[in-house]
C-alpha positions as CSV (number, residue, x, y, z in Angstrom):
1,X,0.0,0.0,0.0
2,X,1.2,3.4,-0.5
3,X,2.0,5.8,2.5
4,X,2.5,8.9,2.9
5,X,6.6,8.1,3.5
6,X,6.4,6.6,0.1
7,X,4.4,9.5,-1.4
8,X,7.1,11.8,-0.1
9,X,10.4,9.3,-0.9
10,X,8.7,9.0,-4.7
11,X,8.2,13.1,-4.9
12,X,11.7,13.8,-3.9
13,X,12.8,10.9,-6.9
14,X,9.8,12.5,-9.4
15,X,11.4,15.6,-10.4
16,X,14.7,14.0,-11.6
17,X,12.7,11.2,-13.8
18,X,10.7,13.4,-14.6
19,X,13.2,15.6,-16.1
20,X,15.9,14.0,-17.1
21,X,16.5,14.1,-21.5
22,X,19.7,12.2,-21.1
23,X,21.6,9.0,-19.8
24,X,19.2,6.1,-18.6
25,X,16.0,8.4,-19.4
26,X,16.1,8.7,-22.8
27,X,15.0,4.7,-23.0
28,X,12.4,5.2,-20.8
29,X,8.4,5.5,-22.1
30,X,7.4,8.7,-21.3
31,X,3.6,8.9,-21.0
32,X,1.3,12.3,-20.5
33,X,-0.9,12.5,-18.4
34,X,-3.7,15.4,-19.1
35,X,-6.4,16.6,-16.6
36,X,-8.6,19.5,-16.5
37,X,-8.0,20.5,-13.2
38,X,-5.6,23.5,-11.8
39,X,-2.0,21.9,-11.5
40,X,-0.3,22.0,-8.1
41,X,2.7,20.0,-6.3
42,X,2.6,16.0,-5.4
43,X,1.6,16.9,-1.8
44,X,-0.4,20.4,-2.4
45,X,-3.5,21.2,-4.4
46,X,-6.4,19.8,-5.6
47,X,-6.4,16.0,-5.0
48,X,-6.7,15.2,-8.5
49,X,-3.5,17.0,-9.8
50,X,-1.6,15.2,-6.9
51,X,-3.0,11.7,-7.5
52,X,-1.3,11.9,-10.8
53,X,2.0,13.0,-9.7
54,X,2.2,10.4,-7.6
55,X,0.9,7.9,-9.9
56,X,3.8,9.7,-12.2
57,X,6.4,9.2,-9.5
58,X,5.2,5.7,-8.4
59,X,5.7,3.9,-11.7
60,X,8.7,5.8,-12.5
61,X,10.0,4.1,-9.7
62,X,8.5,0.8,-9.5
63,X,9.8,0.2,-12.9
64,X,13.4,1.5,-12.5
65,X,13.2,4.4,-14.9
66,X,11.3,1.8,-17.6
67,X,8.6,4.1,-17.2
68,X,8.7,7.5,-17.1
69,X,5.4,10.1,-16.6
70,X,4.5,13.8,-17.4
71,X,1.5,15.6,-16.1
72,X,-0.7,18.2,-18.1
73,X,-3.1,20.1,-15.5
74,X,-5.7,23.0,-16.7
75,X,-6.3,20.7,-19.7
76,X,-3.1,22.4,-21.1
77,X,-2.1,19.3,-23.3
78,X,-5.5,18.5,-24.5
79,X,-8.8,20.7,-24.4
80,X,-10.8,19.2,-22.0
81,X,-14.0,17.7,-24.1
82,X,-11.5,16.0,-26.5
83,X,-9.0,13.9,-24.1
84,X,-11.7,11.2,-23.9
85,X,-11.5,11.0,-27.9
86,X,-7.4,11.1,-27.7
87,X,-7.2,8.4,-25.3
88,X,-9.2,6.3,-27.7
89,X,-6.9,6.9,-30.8
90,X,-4.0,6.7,-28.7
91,X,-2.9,10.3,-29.1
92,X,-3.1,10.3,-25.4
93,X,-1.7,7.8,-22.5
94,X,-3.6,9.1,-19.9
95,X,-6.6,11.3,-18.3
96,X,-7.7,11.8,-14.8
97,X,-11.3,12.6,-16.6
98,X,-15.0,13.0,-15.6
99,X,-16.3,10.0,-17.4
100,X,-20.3,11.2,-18.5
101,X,-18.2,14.3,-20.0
102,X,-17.8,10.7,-22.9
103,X,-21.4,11.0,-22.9
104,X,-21.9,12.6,-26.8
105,X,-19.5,10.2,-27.6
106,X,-20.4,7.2,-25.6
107,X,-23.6,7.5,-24.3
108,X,-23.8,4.5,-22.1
109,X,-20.6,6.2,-20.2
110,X,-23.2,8.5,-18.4
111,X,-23.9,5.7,-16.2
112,X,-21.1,7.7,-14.2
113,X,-23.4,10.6,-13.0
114,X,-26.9,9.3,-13.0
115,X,-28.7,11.4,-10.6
116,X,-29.7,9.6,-7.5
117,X,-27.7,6.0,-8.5
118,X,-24.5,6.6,-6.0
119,X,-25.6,7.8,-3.0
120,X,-22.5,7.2,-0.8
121,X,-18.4,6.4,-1.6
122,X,-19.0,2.8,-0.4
123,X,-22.0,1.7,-2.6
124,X,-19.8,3.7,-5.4
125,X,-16.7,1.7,-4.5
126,X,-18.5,-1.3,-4.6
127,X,-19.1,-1.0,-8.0
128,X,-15.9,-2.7,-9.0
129,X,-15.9,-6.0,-7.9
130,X,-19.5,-6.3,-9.2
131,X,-21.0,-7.6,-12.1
132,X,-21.7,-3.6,-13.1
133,X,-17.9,-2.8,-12.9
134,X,-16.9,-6.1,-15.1
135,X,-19.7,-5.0,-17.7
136,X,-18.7,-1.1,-17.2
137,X,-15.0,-2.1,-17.8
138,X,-15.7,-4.5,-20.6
139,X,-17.0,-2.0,-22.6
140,X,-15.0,0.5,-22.3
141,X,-12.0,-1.7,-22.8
142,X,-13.7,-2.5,-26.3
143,X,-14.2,1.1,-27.3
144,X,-10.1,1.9,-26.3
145,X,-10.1,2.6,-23.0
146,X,-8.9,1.0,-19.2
147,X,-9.6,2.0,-16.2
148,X,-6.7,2.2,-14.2
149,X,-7.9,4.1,-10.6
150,X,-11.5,4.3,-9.6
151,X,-12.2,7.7,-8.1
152,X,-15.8,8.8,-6.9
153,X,-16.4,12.3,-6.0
154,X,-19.8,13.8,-4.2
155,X,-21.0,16.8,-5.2
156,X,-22.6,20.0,-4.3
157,X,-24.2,23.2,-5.5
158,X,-22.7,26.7,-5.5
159,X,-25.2,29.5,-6.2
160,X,-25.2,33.3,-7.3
161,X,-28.5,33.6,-5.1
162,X,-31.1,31.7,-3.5
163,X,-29.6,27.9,-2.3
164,X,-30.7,25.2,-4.3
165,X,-31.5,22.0,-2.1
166,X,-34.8,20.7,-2.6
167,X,-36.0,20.0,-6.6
168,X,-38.8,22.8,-6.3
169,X,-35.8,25.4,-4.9
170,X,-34.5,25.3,-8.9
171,X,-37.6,26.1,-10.8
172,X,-36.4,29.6,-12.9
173,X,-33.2,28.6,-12.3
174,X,-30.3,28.5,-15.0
175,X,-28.3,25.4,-13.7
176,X,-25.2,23.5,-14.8
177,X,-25.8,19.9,-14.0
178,X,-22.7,17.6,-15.3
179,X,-24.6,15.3,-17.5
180,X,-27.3,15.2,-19.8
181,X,-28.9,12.9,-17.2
182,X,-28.2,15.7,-14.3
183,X,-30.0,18.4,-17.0
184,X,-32.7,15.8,-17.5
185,X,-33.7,16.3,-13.6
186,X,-33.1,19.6,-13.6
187,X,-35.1,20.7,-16.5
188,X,-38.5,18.5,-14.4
189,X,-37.7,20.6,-11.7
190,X,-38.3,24.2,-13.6
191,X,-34.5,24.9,-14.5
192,X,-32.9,26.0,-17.3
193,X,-29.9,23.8,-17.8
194,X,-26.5,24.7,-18.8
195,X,-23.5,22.1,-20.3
196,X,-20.2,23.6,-19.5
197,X,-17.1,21.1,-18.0
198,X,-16.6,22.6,-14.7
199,X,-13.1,24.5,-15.6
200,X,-15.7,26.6,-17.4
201,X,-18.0,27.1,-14.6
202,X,-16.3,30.6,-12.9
203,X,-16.9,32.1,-16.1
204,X,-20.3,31.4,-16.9
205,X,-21.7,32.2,-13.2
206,X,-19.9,35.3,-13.4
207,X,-21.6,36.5,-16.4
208,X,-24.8,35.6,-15.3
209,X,-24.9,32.7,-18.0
210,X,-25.4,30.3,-15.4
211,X,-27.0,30.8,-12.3
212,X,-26.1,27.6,-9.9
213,X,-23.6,25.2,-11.0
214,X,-23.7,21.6,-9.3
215,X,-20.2,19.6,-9.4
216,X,-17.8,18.0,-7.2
217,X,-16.8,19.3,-3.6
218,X,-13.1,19.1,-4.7
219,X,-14.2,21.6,-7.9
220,X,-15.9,23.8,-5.6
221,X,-13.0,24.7,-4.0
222,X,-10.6,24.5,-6.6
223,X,-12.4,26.6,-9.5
224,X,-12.9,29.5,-6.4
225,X,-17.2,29.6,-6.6
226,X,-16.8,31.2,-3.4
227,X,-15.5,34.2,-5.0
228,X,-19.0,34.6,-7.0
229,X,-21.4,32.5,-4.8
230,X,-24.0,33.1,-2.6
231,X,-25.1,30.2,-1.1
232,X,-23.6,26.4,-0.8
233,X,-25.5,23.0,-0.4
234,X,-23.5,20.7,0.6
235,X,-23.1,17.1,-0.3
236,X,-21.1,15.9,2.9
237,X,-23.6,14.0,4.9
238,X,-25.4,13.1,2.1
239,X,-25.5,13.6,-2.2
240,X,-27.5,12.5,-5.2
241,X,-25.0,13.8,-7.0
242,X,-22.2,11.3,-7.4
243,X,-19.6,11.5,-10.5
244,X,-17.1,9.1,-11.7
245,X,-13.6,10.3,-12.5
246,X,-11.3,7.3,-13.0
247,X,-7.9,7.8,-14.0
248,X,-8.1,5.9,-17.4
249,X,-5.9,5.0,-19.8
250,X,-5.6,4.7,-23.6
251,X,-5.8,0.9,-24.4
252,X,-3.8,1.2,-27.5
253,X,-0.9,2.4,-25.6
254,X,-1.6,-0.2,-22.8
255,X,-0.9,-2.8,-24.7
256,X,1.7,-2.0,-26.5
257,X,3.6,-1.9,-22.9
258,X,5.8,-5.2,-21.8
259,X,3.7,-7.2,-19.2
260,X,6.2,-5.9,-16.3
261,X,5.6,-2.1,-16.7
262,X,1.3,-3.1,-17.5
263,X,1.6,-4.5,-14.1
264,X,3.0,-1.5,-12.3
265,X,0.5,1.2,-13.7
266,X,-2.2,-1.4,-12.5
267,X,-0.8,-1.8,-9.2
268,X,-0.4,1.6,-8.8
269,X,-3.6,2.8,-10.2
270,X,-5.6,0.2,-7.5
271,X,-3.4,1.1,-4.4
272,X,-4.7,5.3,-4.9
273,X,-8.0,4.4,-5.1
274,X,-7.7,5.3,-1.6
275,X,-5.7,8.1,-1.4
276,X,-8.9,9.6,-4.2
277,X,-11.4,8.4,-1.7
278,X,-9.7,9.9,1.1
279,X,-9.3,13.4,-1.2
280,X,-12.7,13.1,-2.0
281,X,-14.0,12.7,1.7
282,X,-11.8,15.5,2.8
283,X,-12.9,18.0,0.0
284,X,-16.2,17.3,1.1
285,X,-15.8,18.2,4.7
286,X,-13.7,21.2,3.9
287,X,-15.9,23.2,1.4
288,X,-18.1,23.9,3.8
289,X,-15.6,25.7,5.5
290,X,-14.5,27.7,2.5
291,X,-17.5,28.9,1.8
292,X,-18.7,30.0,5.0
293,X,-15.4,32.1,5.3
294,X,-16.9,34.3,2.5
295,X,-20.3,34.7,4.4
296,X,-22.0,32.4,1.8
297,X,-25.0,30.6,3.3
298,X,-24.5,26.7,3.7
299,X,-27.3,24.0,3.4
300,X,-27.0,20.6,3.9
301,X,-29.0,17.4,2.0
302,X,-30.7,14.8,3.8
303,X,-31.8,11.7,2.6
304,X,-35.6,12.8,2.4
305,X,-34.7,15.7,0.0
306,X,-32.1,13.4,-1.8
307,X,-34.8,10.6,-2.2
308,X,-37.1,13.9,-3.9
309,X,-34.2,14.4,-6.8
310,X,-33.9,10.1,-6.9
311,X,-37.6,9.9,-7.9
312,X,-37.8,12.9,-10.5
313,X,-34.4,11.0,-12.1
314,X,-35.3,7.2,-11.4
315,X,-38.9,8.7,-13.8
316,X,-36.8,10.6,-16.4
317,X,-33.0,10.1,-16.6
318,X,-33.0,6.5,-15.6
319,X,-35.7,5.5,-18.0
320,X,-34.1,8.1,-20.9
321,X,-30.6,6.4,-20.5
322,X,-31.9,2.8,-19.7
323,X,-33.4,2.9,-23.6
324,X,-30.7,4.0,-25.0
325,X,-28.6,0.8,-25.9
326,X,-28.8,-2.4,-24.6
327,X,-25.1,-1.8,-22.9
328,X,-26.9,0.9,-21.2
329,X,-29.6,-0.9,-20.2
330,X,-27.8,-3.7,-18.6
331,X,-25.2,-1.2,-16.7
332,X,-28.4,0.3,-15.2
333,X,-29.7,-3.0,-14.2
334,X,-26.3,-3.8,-12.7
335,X,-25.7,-0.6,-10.9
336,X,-29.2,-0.5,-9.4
337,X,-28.7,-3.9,-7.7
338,X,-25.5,-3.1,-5.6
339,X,-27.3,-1.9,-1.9
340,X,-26.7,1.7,-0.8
């Protein structure tokens, strides 16, 4: 398992590995690694940016310099819409990316936000060893892609105005949901909806484009709403708002790796699916605090109000996505039979 000792032994190996363009280096595979999110250090900054760098600096050393990793925050590599794409063709190794942001490509990848689905980290979690994760994995495997770290994130709404908690609280509303799903729900409720990826969101709430924009705790803070918001709810105790971002990986490039280096970026990838949950879990605790720094007001969900958003989605989105394909249908199926 990683620690934190090895996290810190790796980072102070990382820079040299990472940077080296001579001697043992120069045989090594170098593979990028592009996010959205706003780049920091291995052991400061949004979560996401650091689970990277230490997947970067992990495999770099597990391998012995075979592999070598660079990291591509604020989607500076690869616009943000089209590194799903990339991956696919093999113009990119690897993304730490919001899988239903696939959806116009891949519909049945939306499976990843469906309103009301996830409802806490370990029914989420669970998802791998079950029958939904095989079939999840399966077909994305067959359209170019493996998983290599499940992350789950809970989420939360930042507002200009009025909080939005309950469904009836976003009728009028101009709201960016995450998925088409999300803007399924939100549209039954009253809301106008808005599809942004959430680097974008500062900038549409600050123009008035959008008026409330839901998306992970960990995006809340790091994309600064507090700056333009009014009002938090929070998705701590409880969320119907769950997103998967794996880190995923372009098959083609997989598998054109020797069995030994395959192996590390699996072992790897598995052993910081806790160090996301943990990022995750702390994000969600924390943006609270962030927000009510600023004076914004802070609402919490409880699992009446989060049972309200479950029905309007299990009637619309659920049914909407479920007759899509018959991939989609079955990962419905699957995911609705692991227990909260």
């Amino acid at each position: 398992m990683l620690t934190r000792r090895h996290v810190l032994a790796s980072a102070l190996a990382a820079p040299a590995i990472l940077q080296m363009g001579t001697g043992t280096a120069h045989a090594a595979t170098t593979l990028k690694i592009s996010h959205q999110f706003p780049g920091g250090t291995i052991d400061k900054g949004d979560f996401r940016d650091r689970l990277c760098r230490v997947f970067a600096a992990e495999v770099a050393k597990r391998s012995g310099g075979e592999l070598a990793a660079e990291v591509y925050p604020n989607s500076s590599l690869i616009k943000t819409n089209a590194q799903f794409s990339a991956m696919r063709k093999g113009a990119l190794d690897l993304s730490l990316y919001p899988m239903p942001y696939a959806g116009g490509e891949l519909p049945e990848t939306n499976i990843g936000l469906m309103p009301g689905l996830v409802t806490t980290y370990d029914q989420g979690m669970r998802w791998k060893k079950e029958p939904v994760g095989k079939a999840l994995t399966d077909f994305l495997a067959d359209k170019g892609i493996i998983l290599i770290s499940w992350v789950w994130q809970a989420g939360g709404v930042a507002s200009r105005s009025k909080p939005i908690v309950a469904p009836e609280d976003a009728k009028g509303m101009k709201v960016r949901g995450g998925s088409r799903e999300m803007d399924m729900v939100l549209q039954t409720a009253g809301a106008a909806v808005l599809s942004v990826p959430s680097n974008e969101l500062y900038a549409a709430m600050q123009t008035g484009a959008c008026d409330a924009g839901i998306t992970s705790s960990t995006s809340l803070i790091s994309f600064r709403l507090e700056e333009i918001a009014k009002s938090l709810t929070s998705g701590a105790g409880a969320s119907y708002w769950f997103m998967l971002e794996p880190l995923m990986m372009s098959k083609a490039i997989f598998d054109k790796l020797p069995k030994n280096q395959q192996d590390v970026i699996l072992a790897v990838g598995e052993e910081l699916e806790a160090f996301g949950r943990k990022g995750a879990q702390d994000d969600d605790a924390e943006v609270a605090k962030v927000y009510e720094k600023v004076g914004a007001k802070v609402s919490a969900l409880d699992a009446a109000t989060v049972g309200k958003w479950r029905d309007i989605a299990r009637d619309t989105a659920w049914k909407d996505y479920g007759a899509k394909t018959p991939t989609a249908a079955n990962l419905l199926k699957l995911a609705s039979d692991v227990a909260t």
